[in-house]
C-alpha positions in Angstrom: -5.1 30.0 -6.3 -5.4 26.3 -7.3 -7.9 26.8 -10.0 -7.1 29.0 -12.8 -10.1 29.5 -15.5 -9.1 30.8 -19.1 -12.4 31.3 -21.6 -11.1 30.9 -25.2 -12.5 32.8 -28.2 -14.3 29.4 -29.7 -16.4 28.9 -26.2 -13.7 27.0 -24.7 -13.6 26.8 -20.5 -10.0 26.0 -20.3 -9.1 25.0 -16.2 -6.0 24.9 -14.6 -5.5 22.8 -12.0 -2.0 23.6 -9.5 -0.8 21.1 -7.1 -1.9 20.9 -3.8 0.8 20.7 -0.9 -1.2 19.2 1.3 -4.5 16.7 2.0 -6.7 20.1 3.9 -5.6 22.2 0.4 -6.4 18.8 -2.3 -9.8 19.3 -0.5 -10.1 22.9 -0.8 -8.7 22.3 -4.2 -11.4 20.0 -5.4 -14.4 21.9 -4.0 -13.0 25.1 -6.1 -12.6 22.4 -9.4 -16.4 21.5 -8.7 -17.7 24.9 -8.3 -15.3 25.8 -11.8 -16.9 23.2 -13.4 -20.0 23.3 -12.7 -19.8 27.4 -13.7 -18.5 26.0 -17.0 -21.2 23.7 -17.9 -23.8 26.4 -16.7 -22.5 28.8 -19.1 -24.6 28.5 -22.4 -21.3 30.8 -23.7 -19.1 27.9 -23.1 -19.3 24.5 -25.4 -16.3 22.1 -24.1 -14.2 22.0 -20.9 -10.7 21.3 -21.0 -8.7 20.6 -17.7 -5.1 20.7 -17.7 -4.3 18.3 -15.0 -0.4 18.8 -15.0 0.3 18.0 -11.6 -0.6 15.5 -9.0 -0.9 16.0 -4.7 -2.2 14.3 -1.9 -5.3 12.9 -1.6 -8.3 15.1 0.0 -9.4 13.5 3.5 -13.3 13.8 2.7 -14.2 11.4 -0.6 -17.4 13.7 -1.1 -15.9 16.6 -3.3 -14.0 14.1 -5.5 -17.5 11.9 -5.7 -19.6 15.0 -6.8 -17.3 16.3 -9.2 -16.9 13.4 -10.9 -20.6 12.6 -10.9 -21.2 15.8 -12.5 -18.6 15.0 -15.5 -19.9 11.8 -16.0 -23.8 13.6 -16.8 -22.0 16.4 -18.4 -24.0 17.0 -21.8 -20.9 19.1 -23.1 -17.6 17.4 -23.5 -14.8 17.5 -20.5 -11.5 16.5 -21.8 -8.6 16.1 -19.7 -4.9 17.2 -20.8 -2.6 15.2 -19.2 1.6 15.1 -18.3 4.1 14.0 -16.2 2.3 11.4 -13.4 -1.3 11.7 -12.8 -2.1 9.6 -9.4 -5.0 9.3 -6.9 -7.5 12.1 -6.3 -6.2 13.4 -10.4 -6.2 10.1 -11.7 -9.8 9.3 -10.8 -10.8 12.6 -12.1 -8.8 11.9 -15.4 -11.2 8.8 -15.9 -14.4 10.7 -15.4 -13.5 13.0 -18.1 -15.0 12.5 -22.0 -11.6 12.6 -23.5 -8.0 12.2 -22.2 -5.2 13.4 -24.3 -1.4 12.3 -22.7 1.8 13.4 -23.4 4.1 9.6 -24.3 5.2 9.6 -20.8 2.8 9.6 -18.9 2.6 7.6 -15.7 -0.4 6.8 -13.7 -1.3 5.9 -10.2 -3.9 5.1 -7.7 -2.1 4.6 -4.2 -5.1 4.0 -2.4 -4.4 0.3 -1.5 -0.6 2.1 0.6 -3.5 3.5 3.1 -5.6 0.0 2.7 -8.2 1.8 0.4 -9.9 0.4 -2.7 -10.9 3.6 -5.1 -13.1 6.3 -4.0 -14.8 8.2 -7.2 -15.3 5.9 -9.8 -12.1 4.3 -11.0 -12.9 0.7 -10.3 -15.4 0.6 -12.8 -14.3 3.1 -15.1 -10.8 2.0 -15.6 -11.9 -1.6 -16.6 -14.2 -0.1 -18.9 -11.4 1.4 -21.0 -8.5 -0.9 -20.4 -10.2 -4.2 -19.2 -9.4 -6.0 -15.7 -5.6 -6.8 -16.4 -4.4 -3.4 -17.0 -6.9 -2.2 -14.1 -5.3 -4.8 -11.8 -1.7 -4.1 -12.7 -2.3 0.1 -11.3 -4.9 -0.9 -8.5 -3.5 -3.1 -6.3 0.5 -2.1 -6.3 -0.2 1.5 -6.3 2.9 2.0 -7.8 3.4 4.2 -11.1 2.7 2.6 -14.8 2.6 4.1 -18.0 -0.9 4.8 -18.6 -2.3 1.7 -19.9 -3.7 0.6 -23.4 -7.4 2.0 -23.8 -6.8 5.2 -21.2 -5.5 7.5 -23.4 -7.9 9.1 -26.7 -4.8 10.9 -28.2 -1.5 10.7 -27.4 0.5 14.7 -27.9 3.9 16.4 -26.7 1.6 19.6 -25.5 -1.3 17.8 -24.2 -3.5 20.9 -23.5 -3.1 22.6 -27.1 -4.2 19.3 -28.4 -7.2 19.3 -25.9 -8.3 22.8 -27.0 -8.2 21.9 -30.5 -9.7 19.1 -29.9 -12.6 21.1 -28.0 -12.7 23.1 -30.7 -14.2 20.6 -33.2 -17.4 20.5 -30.8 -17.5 16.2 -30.3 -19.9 14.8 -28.8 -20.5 13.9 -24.9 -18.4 10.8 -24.3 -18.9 9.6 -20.6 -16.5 6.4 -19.7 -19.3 5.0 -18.0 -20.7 4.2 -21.3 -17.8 2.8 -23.1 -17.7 -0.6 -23.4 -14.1 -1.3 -25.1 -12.4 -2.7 -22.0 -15.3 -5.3 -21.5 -15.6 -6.6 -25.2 -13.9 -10.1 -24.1 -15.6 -11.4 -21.4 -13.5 -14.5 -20.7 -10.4 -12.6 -21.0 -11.9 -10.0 -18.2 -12.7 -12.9 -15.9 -9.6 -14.6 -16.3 -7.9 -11.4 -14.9 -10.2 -11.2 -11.8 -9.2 -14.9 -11.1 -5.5 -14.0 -11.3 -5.8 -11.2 -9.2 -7.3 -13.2 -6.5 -4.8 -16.2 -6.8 -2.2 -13.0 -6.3 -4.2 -12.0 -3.2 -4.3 -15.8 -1.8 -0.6 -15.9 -2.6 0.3 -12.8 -0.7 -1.9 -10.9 1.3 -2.3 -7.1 1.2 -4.5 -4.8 2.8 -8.3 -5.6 3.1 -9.1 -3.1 0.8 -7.3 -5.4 -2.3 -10.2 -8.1 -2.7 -12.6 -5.6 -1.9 -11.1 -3.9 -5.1 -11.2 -7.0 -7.2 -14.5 -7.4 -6.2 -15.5 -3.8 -7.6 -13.7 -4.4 -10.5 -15.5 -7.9 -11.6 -18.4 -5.8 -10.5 -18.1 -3.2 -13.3 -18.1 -6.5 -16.2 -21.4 -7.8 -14.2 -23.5 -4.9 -13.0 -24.8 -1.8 -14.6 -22.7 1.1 -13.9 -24.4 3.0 -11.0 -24.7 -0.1 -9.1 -20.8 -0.7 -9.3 -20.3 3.0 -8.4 -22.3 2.1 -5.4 -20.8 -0.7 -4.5 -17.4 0.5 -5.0 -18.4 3.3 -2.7 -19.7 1.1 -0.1 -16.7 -0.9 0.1 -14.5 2.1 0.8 -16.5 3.8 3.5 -16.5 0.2 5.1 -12.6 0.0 4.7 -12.0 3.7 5.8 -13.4 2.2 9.1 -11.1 -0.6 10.2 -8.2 -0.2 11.8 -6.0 -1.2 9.1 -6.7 1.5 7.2 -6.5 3.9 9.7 -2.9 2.5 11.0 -1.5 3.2 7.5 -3.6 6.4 7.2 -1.5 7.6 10.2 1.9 6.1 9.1 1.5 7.8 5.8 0.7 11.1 8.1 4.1 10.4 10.0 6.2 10.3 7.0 4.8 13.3 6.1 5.3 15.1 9.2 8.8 13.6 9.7 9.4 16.3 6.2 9.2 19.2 8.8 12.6 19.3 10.5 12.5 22.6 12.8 16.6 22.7 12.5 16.0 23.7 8.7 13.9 26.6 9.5 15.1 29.9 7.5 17.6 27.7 5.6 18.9 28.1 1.7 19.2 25.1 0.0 22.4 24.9 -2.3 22.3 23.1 -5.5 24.0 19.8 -5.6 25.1 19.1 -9.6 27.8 16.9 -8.7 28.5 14.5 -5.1 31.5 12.6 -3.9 30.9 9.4 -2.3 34.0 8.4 -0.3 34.4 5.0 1.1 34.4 1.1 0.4 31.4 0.0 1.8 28.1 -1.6 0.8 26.6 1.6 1.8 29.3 3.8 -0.5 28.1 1.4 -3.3 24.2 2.1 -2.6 24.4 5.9 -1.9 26.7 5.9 -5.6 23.9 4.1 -7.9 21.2 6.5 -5.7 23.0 9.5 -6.9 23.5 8.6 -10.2 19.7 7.9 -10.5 18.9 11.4 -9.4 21.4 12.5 -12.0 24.2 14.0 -9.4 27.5 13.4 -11.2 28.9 11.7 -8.6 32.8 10.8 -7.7 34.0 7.7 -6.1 37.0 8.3 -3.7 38.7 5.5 -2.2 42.3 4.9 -2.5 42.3 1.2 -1.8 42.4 -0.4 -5.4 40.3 -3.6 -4.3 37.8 -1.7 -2.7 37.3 0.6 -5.2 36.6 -2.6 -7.1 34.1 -3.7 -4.8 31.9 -1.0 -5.0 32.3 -0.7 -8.7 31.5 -4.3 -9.0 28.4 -3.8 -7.4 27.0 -0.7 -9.2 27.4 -2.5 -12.7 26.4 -5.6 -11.8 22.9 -3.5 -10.3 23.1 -1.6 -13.7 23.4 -4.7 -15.5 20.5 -6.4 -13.6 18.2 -3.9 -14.6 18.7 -4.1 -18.0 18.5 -8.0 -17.8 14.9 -7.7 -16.0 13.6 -4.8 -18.9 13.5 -2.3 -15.9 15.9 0.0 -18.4 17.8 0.1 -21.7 21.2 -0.5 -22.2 21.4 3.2 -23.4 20.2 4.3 -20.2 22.6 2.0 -18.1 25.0 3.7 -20.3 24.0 7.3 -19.6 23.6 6.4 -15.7 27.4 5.3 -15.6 28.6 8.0 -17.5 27.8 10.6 -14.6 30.1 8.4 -12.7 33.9 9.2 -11.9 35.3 6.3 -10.7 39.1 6.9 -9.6 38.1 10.2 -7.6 41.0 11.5 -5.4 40.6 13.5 -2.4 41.6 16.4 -4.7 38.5 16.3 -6.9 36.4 17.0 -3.3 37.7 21.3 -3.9 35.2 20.8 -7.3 32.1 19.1 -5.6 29.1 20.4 -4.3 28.8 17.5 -1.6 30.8 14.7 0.3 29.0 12.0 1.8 31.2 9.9 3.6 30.4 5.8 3.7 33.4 4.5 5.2 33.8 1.7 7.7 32.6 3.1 11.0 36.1 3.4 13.1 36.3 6.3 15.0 40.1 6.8 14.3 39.8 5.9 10.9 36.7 8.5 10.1 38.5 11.2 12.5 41.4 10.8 9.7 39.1 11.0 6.8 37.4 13.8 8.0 40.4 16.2 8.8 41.1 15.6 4.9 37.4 16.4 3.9 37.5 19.7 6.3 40.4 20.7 4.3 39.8 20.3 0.8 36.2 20.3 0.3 35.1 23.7 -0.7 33.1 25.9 1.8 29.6 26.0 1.7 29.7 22.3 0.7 27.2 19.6 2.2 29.3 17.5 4.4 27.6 14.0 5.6 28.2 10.8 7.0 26.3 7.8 6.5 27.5 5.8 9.7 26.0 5.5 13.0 28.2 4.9 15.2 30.3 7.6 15.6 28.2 10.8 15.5 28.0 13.9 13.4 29.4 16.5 15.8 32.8 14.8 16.7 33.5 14.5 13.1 32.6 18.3 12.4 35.0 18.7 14.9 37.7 16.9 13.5 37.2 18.3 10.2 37.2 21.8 11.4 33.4 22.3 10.2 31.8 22.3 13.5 27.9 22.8 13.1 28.8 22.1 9.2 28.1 18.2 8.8 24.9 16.2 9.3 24.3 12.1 9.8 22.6 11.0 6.6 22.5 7.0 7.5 20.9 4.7 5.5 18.7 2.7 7.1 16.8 -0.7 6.8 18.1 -2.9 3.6 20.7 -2.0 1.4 20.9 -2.4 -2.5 17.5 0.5 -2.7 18.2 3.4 -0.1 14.6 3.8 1.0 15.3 5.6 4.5 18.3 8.0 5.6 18.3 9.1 9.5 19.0 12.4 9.4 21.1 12.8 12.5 21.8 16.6 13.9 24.2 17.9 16.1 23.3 20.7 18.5 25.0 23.3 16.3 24.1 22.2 13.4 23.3 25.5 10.5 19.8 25.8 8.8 21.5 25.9 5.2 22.9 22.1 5.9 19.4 20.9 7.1 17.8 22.8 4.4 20.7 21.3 1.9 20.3 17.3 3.3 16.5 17.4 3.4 16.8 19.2 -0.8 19.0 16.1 -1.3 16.5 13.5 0.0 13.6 14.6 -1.9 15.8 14.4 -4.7 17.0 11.1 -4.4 13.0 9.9 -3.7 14.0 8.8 -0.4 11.9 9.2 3.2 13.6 11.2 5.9 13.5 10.9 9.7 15.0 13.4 11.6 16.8 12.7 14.7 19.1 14.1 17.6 22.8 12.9 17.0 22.9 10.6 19.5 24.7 7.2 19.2 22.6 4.7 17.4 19.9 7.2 16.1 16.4 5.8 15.7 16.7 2.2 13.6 19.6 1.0 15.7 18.2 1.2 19.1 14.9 -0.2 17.7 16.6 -3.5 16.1 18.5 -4.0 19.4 15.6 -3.8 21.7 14.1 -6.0 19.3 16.4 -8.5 19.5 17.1 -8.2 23.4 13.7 -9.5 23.5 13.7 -11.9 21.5 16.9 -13.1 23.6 15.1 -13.0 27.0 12.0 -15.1 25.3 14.3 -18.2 23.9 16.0 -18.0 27.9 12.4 -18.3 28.9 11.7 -21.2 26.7 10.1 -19.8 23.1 12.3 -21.4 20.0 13.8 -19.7 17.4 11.3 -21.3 14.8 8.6 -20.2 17.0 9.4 -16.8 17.2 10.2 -16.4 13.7 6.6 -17.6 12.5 5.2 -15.7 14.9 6.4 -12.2 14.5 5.9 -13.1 10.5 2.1 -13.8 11.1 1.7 -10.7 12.9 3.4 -9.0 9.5 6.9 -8.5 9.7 8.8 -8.8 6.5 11.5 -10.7 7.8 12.6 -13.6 10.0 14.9 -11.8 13.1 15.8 -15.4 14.7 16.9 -16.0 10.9 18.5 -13.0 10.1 20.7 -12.2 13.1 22.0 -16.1 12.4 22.6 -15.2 8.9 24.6 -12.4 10.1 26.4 -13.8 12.2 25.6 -13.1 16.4 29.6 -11.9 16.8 28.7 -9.7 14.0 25.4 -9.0 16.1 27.3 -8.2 18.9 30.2 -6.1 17.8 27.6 -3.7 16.2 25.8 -3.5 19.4 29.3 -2.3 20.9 30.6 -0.4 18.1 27.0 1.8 18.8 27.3 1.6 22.6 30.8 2.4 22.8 29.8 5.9 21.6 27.3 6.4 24.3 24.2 4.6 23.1 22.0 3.3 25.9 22.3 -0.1 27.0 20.8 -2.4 29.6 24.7 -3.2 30.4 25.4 -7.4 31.2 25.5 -10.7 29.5 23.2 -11.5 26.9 22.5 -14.5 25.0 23.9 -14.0 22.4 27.5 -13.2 24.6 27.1 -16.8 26.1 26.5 -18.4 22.6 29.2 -17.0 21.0 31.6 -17.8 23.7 30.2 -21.1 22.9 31.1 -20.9 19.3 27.5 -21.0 18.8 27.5 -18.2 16.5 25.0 -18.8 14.1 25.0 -20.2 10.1 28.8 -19.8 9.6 29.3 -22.0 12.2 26.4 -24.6 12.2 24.7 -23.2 15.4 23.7 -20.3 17.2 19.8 -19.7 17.7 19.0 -22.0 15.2 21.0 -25.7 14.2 22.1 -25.2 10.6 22.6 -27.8 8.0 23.9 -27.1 4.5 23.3 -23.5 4.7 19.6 -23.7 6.3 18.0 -23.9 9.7 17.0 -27.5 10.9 14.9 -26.3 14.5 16.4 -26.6 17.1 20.4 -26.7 18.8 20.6 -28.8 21.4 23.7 -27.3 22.3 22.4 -23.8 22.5 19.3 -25.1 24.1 21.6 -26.0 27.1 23.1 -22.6 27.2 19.9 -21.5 27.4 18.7 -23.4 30.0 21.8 -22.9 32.0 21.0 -18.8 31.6 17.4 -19.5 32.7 18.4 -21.1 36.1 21.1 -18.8 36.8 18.4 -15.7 36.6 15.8 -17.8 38.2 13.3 -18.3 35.2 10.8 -21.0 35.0 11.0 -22.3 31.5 7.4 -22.1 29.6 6.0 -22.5 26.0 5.0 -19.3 24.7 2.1 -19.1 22.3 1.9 -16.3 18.9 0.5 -14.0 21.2 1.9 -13.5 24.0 5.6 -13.4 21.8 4.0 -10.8 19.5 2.7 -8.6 22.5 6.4 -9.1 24.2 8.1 -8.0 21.0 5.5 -4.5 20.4 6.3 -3.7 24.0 9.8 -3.4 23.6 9.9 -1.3 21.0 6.9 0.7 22.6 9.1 0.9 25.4 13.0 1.7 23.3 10.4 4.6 21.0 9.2 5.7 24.7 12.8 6.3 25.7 13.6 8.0 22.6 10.7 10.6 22.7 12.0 11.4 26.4 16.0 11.6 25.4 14.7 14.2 22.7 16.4 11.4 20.0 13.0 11.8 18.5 10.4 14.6 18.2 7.7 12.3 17.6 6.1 9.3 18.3 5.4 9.0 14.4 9.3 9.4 14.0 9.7 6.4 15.4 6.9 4.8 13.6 8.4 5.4 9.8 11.7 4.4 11.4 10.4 0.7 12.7 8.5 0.0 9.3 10.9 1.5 7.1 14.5 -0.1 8.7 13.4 -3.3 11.0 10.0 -4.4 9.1 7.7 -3.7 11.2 4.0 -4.5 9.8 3.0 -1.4 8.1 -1.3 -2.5 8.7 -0.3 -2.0 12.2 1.3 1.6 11.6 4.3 1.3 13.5 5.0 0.4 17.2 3.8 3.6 18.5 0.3 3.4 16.8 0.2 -0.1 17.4 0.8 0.5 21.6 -2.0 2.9 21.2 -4.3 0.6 19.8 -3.5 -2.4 22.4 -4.0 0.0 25.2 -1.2 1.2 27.0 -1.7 -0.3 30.3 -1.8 -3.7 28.9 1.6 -2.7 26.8 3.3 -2.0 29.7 2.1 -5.3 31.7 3.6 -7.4 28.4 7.0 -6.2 28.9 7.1 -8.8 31.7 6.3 -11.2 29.7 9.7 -12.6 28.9 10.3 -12.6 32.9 13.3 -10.0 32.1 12.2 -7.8 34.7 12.4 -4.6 32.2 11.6 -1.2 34.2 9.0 0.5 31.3 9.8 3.6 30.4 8.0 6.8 32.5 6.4 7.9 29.9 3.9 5.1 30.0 2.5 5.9 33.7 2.7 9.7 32.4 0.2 9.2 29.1 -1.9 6.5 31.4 -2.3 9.0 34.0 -3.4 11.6 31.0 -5.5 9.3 29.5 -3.2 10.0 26.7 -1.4 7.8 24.0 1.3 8.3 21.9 0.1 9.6 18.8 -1.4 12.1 20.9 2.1 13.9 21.7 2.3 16.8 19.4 6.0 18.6 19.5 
């Protein structure tokens, strides 16, 4: 049950509401609200409603149930109060505005994550949220879809027990109080315009999903036009947005990371409790996965025996700790409290007293083999053993330690300082209690998970290198480095690849390619550009040149140097140089890694095309409106996909699977497991 009903001795309909796991359940969830309420405010017995919205879920496919229940609140003739805690968003959220009253507990946080699926609000919120907190504060929650503290104006009493508050407050009889006609959020007209002209200088700035100006529009809406008529439009504008593609791409990417929660391996699991973690290593990683652990609250032990490494990776936590407090994100007493969970001069002794060891050491076989023999022995059994590399895979170092079956791949993907994404990478042998353990640990540290098989490279690896093995075979064909750049950002990456892989350095490039390959990661075997470049000394910023010519620390177009290189790989494979337009360099690039995800939904590396979706938007920065290069192969037809990988004039042999789904009639977000 979802809805529990509770009739108090003063008349009281007290309702209340459970979490929904999923969207199918939120819908069944708000159909049974409806059908409480409207029992409730049937009842001549019953004088005040009081729902105790504790708990937040997903939001309910079909906007109808939420739209009719919150109609009926809004007409209610008896008062609907609304107890609130913890982090009221979407679906709760707009209810929580349709109510008469709201009473919050001091921490309340708020939500309305509509614009992540390209959606303005559904039920009501546009226009009843400026009502009571005016357009800055609405602006602020609508168009990050983020979490805030509830804003100035939302809240009609603020309690540490929300719901006995509400009942006594119910219990006084007040009056009907529908935010529709409250006006306190709209008392300063100029000051409510000014925010809808700041929001759109913010959208003109930087673009977000269609459904942001169609918000601001609602929202200036609700200072000009009677109420009904901005529920209307509001309404309109969503059905019309729930219709492009844009929406629907990030409707199925938020679907995929979803899905990409149910990891078969884990079936019939236990989770064990994780109070306290060890990270071991010197890395950037060892730094990140430490200052993730200590938010989740995990005491956590740093082990690394190299004094000036240790240093590193301390030097990095504080100064992260200390940035926070400089930007207001936290106080210095809870900097303080975060740090003290930390032991930073672990030795490989402390791992017999830990619940978990996640190793984040620099990824050399022969120098993880040796680490890991040390974890087998003294970590204690039962433990969670991981390792957040990629190049050397889990099973091998179960092996070593004498855990086969034991330890998992938890590799952080995509950029470092906030671990967003962890591959989780599983061995053949792997036990359910470890899965069930790793995926307990994620959650916990508010991190997505894709699973994967343990194969060399995992998911975000063999994307970034296909990635950039095209971009190689467009520059031999003639596209620039500027050009390429420019164009893959006004498709909607988040980065500049040209730029970044000059930035890193294309030896670095390169011996991560081999460091991943030399484990058994597919390659396409040969020279590449970026082998004749480097041989040329051409290796990007460091040294001046490599894809792009580099002057005090920033790209100037153009190397003529390189160029030549170029030119000399072009007429040794027989390519006619040509310009390439936006276009036809944005259709090369989706191919490929329509064609890598293809390969790694036939090796079994994946178990869905969706997998490889979260992996490409989450690690490379792949446009989220297009949903991932799976989605996006769909939507440009997969016959014309597999044409474009010729476009380069690398001669690329697509992937079976293509012909297979063609012949089908078939795309990838078809494949079920």
């Amino acid at each position: 049950m979802t809805i529990v009903a509770e009739q108090t001795s003063g008349g009281v309909r007290l309702l209340r509401i459970g979490a929904p796991e999923t969207p199918v359940a939120a819908e069944r969830m708000l159909r049974d609200l409806d059908d409480a309420i409207d029992g409730a405010l049937a009842d001549p017995d019953c004088r005040a409603v009081v729902l105790d919205c504790a708990a937040s879920g997903p939001m309910a496919p079909d906007p109808a149930p939420l739209r009719t229940m919150t109609d009926r609140i809004e007409a209610a003739e008896k008062p609907v109060i609304a107890a609130l805690s913890g982090a009221c968003r979407g679906d709760m959220f707009e209810l929580a505005l349709a109510a008469h009253y709201r009473i919050v507990t001091p921490d309340l946080s708020v939500a309305l994550p509509g614009l992540q699926f390209g959606l303005p609000p559904r039920a009501g919120a546009s226009q009843r949220l400026p009502r009571l907190c005016g357009s800055m504060a609405t602006f602020a929650i609508l168009l990050d879809g983020a979490d805030h503290p509830a804003p100035v104006g939302f809240a009609d009493l603020t309690d540490n027990d929300p719901v006995a508050a509400a009942l006594d407050l119910a219990a006084e009889s007040p009056p009907a109080h529908p935010t529709g006609a409250r006006t306190d959020g709209l008392a300063d007209p100029a000051a409510f315009m000014a925010g809808v002209a700041d929001a759109r200088e913010r959208l003109d700035a930087a673009p977000l999903p269609g459904g942001a100006r169609r918000s601001v529009e609602c929202v200036e809406a609700a200072m000009l036009l009677p109420f009904e008529s901005g529920l209307e439009m509001e309404r309109s504008a969503f059905d019309e947005c729930a219709a492009t593609n844009e929406a629907r791409a990030l409707s199925w990417l938020e679907r995929a990371r979803a899905e990409a929660w149910d990891v078969p391996e884990a079936a019939g699991g236990t989770v064990r409790p994780i109070a306290r973690i060890a990270v071991v290593g010197a890395t950037r990683v060892a730094a990140d996965l430490v200052l993730a652990c200590l938010d989740a609250g995990i005491e956590t032990f740093l082990v690394e025996l190299d004094p000036a490494g240790r240093a590193a990776v301390l030097d990095r936590v504080l100064g992260t700790c200390d940035a926070r407090v400089a930007e207001g994100a936290i106080s210095d007493q809870a900097r303080d409290a975060t740090l003290a969970r930390l032991t930073p001069e672990a030795t490989f002794e402390d791992l017999a007293h830990v619940d978990a060891v996640w190793e984040a050491a620099v990824d050399s076989a022969a120098l993880k083999t040796e680490l890991w023999r040390a974890i087998g022995l003294l970590a204690p059994p039962g433990a969670l053993l991981a390792t957040a590399g990629a190049t050397v895979g889990a099973m091998p170092l179960g092996v070593a330690a004498g855990r086969a079956g034991q330890v998992v791949g938890l590799h952080v993907a995509g950029p470092s300082r906030k671990v967003a994404l962890i591959e989780l990478a599983l061995p053949p042998d792997v036990t359910a209690d470890a899965v069930a353990t790793a995926l307990a640990l994620a959650r916990r540290l508010d991190v997505q998970i894709v699973r994967c098989a343990d194969h060399a490279g995992y998911i975000a690896h063999r994307l970034q290198t296909a990635l950039e093995r095209k971009i190689e075979a467009l520059m031999i064909a003639g596209a620039d480095a500027e050009t390429i750049d420019e164009a893959l950002m006004a498709w909607g990456y988040r980065a500049s690849p040209c730029f970044a892989m000059d930035v890193e350095g294309l030896d670095r490039v390169l011996a991560r390619r081999r460091a991943v390959s030399g484990q058994g990661a597919p390659t396409d075997g040969g020279l590449s550009l970026l082998d004749a470049l480097v041989e040329a000394g051409l290796s990007g910023r460091d040294e001046g040149a490599g894809l792009f010519a580099w002057t005090d620390g920033q790209p100037t177009g153009d190397d003529a140097q390189s160029r030549s290189v170029m030119d000399a790989l072009a007429d040794g494979k027989g390519i006619t140089r040509r310009t390439f337009d936006d276009d036809s360099i944005q259709r090369a690039c989706l191919a490929a890694l329509a064609d890598e995800g293809a390969r790694m939904i036939a090796d079994a590396t994946v178990l869905r095309a969706g997998d490889v979706d979260v992996a490409a938007v989450g690690a490379i920065g792949f446009p989220r409106l297009r949903g991932g290069p799976m989605r996006a192969a769909d939507q440009a037809g997969l016959i014309a996909v597999e044409r474009d990988l010729a476009l380069s004039g690398d001669n690329v042999t697509p992937s079976p699977l293509f012909s297979d789904l063609i012949k089908q009639g078939r795309g990838f977000t078809d494949m079920r497991p």
